[in-house]
KOLZA-392232 format. One record per atom (N, C-alpha, C, O): residue in one letter; x, y, z. Coordinates in steps of 0.001 Angstrom, whole numbers, padded with zeros to 6 digits, always signed. Layout:
% KOLZA-392232
aXYZ
...
END
This chain:
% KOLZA-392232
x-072298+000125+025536
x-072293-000186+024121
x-071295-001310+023885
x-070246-001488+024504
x-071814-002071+022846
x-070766-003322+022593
x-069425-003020+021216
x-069358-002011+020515
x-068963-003620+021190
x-067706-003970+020254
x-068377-002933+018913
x-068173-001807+018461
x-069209-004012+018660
x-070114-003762+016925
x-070566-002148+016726
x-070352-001646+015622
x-071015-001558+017490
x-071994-000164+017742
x-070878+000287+017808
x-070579+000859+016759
x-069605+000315+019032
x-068705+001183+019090
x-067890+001181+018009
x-067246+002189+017720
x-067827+000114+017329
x-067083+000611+015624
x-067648+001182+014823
x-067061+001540+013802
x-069209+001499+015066
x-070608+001923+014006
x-070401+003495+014382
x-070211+004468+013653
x-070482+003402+015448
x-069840+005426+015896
x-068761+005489+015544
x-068633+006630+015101
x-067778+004924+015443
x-066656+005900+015180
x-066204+005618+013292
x-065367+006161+012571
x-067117+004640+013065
x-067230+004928+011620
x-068194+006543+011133
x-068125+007183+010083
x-068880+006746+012144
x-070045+007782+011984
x-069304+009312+011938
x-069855+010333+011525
x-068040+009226+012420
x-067447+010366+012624
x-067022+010961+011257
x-066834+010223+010289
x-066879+012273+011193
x-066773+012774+009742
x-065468+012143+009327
x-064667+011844+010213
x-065223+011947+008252
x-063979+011556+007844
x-063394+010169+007601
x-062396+009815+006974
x-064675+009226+008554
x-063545+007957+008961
x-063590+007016+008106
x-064662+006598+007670
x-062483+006567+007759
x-062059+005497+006776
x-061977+004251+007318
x-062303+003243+006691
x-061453+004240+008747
x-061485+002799+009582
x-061193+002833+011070
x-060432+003563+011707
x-062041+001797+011477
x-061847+001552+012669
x-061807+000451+013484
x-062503-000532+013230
x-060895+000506+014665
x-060798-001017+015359
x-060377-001040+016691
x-059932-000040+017254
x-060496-002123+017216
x-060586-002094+019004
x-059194-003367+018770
x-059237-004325+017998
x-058122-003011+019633
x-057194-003614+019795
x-056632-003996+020779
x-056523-003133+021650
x-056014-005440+021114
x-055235-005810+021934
x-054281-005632+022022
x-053653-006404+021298
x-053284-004571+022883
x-051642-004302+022334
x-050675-005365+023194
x-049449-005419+023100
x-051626-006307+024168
x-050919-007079+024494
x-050544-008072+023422
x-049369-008360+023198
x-051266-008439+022954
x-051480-009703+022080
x-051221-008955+020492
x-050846-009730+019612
x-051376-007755+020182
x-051436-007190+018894
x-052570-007566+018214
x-052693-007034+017111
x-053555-008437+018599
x-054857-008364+017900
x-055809-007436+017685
x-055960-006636+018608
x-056573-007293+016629
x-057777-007140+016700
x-059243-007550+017574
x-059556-008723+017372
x-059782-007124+018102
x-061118-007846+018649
x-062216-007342+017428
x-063207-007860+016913
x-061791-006584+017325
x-062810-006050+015812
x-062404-004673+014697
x-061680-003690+014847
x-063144-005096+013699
x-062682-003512+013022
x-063754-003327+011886
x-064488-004217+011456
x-063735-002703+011690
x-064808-001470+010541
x-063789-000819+009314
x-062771-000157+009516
x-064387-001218+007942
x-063877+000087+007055
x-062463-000605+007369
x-062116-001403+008239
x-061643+000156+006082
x-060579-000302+005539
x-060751+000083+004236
x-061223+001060+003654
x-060116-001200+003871
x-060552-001572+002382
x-058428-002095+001512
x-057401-002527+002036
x-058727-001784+000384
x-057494-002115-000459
x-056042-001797+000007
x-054995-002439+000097
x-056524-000257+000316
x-055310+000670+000636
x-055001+000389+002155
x-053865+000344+002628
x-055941+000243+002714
x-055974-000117+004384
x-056118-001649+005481
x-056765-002103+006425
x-055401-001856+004872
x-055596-003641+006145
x-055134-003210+007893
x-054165-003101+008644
x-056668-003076+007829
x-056954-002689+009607
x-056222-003742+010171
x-055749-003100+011109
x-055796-004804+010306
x-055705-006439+010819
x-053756-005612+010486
x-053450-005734+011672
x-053223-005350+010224
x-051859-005275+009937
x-051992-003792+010480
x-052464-003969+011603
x-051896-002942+010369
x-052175-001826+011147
x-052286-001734+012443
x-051678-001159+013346
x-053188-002419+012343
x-053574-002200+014414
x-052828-002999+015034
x-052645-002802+016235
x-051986-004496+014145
x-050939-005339+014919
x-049366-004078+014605
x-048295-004195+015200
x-049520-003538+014086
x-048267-002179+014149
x-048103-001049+014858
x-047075-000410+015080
x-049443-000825+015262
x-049937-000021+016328
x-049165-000200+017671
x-048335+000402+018352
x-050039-001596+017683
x-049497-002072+019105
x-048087-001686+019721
x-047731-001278+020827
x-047335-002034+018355
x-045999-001566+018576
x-045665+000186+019365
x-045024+000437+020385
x-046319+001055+018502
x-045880+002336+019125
x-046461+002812+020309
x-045882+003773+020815
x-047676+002291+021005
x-047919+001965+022190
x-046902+001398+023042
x-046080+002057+023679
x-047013-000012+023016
x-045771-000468+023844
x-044323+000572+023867
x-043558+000547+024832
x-044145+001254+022951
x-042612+001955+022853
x-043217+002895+023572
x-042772+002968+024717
x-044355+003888+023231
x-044534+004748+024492
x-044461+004354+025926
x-043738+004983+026698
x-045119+003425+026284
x-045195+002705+027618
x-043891+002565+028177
x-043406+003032+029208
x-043401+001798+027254
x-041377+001672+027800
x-041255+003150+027908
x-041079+003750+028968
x-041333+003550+027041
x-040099+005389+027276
x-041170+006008+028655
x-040715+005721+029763
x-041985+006493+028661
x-042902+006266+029856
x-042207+005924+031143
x-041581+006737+031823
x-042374+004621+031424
x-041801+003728+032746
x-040165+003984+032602
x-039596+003737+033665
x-039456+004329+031760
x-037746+004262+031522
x-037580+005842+032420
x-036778+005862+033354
x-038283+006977+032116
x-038542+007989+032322
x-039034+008314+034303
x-038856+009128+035208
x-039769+006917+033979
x-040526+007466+035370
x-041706+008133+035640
x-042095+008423+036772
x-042477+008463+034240
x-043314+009466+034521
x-044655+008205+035358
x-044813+007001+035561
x-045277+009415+035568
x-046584+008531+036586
x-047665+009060+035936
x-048341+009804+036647
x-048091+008895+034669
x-049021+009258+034177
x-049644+008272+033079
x-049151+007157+032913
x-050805+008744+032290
x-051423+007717+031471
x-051438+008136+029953
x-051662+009328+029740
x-051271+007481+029095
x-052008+007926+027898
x-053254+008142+027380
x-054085+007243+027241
x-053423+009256+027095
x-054490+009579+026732
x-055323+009035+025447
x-056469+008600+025333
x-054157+009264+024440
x-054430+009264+023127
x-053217+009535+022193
x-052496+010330+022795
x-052877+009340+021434
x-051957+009168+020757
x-052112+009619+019245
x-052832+008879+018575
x-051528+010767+018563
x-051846+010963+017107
x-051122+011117+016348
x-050266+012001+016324
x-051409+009890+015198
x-049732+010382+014000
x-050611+010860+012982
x-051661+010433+012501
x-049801+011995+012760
x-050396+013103+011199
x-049576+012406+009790
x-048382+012134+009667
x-050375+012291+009097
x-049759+012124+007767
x-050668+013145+006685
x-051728+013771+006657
x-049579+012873+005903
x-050301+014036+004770
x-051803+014491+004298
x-052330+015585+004092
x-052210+013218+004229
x-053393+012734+003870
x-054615+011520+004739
x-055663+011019+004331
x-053922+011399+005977
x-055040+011029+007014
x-054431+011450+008410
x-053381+012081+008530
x-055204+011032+009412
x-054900+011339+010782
x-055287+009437+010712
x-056074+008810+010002
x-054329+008996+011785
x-054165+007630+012821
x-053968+008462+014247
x-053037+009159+014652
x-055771+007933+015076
x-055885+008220+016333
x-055911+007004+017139
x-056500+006101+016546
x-055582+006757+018003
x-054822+005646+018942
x-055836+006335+021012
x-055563+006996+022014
x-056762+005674+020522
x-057223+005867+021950
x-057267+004685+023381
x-058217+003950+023650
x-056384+004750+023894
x-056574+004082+024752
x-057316+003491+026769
x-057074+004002+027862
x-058088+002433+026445
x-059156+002558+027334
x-058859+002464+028464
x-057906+001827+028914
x-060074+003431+029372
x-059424+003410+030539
x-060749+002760+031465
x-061874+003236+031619
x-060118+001402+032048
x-061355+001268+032749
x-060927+001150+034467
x-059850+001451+034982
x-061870+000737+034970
x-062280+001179+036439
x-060585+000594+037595
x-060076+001126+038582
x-060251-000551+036890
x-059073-001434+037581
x-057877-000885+036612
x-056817-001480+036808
x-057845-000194+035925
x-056109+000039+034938
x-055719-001011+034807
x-054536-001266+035028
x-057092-002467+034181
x-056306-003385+033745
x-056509-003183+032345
x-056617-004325+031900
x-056610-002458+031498
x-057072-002780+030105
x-055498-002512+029303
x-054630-001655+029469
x-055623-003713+028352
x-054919-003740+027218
x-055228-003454+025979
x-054632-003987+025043
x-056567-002242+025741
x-056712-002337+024867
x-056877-000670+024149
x-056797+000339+024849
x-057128-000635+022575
x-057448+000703+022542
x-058090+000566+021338
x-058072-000416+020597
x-058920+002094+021120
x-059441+002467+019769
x-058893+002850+018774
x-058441+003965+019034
x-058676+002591+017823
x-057805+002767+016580
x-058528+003550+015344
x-058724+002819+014373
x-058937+004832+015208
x-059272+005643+014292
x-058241+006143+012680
x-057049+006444+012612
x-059263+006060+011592
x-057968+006387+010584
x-059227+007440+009926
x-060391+007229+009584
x-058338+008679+009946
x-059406+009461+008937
x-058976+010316+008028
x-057785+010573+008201
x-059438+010846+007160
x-059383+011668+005868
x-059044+013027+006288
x-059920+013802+006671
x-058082+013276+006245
x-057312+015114+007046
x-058683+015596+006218
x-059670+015901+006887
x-058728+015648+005110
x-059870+016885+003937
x-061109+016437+004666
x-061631+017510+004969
x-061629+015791+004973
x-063117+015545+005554
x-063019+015023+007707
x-063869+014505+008432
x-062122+015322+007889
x-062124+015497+009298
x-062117+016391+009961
x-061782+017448+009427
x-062496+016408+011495
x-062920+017535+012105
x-061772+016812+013478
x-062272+015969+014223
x-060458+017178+013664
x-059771+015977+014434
x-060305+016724+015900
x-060729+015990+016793
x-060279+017612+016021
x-060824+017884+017545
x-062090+017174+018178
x-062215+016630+019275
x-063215+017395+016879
x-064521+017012+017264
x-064843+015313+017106
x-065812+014634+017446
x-063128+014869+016198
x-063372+012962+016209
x-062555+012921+017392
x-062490+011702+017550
x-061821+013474+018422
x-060787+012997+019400
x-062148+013233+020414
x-062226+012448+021359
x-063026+014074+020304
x-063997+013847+021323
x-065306+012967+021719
x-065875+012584+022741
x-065470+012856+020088
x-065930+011770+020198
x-065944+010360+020179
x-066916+009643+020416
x-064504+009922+019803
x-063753+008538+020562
x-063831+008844+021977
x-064015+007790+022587
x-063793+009450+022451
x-063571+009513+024190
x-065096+009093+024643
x-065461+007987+025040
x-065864+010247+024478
x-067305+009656+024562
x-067590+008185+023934
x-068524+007646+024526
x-067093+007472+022999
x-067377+006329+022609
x-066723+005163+023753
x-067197+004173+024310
x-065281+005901+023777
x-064473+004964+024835
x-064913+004981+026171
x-064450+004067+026853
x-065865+005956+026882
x-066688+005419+028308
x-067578+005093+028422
x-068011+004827+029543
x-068678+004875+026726
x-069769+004043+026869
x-069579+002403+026360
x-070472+001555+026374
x-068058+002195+025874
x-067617+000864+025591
x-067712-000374+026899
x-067246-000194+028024
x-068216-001264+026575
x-068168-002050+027789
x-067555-003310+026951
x-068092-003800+025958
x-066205-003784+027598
x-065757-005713+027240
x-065563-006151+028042
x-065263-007345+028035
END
């Protein structure tokens, strides 16, 4: 699945308000879905990047030998899911960026289905 479709599913997920595929090297966007007034995906996902990279440092500072899976900050009134891709070489810099509605989400059944979205993603 490409860029476009994989933002079309995870807009499809109950709840979702926005979504986007990010570079945390670069802090870009490659794309995003949904937003709107309250939400500038494009400033978000370049802020993102940030708490990625700080995991990664505390991570490697630590020593651990492991990967991120996924990443979730709760707020009152949405969930920000942070999935990051894993492809065949562990060269990817990039991840899925989910924002959804706590009252109309199902966060178990959207964390599973970003995953399923994230191994039919191809860039």
């Amino acid at each position: 699945m490409n860029i476009d479709r994989a933002l079309k599913e995870a807009m499809s997920i109950a709840g979702a308000v926005g979504a986007a595929l990010v570079d945390y090297e670069s802090g870009m966007s490659l794309g995003t879905l949904g937003g709107g007034d309250w939400l500038n995906l494009d400033v978000a996902a370049a802020g993102n990047t940030e708490v990625v990279r700080s995991k990664l440092r505390v991570m490697s500072t630590l020593g651990l030998n492991d990967d991120i899976e996924d990443i979730l900050i709760t707020l009152h009134r949405q969930y920000h899911l942070i999935r990051l891709l894993r492809p065949a070489k562990r060269t990817s810099t990039l991840f899925l960026y989910l924002v959804l509605d706590r009252e109309r989400a199902n966060l178990a059944l959207a964390r599973h289905q970003l995953k399923r979205i994230e191994a039919d993603l191809i860039v």
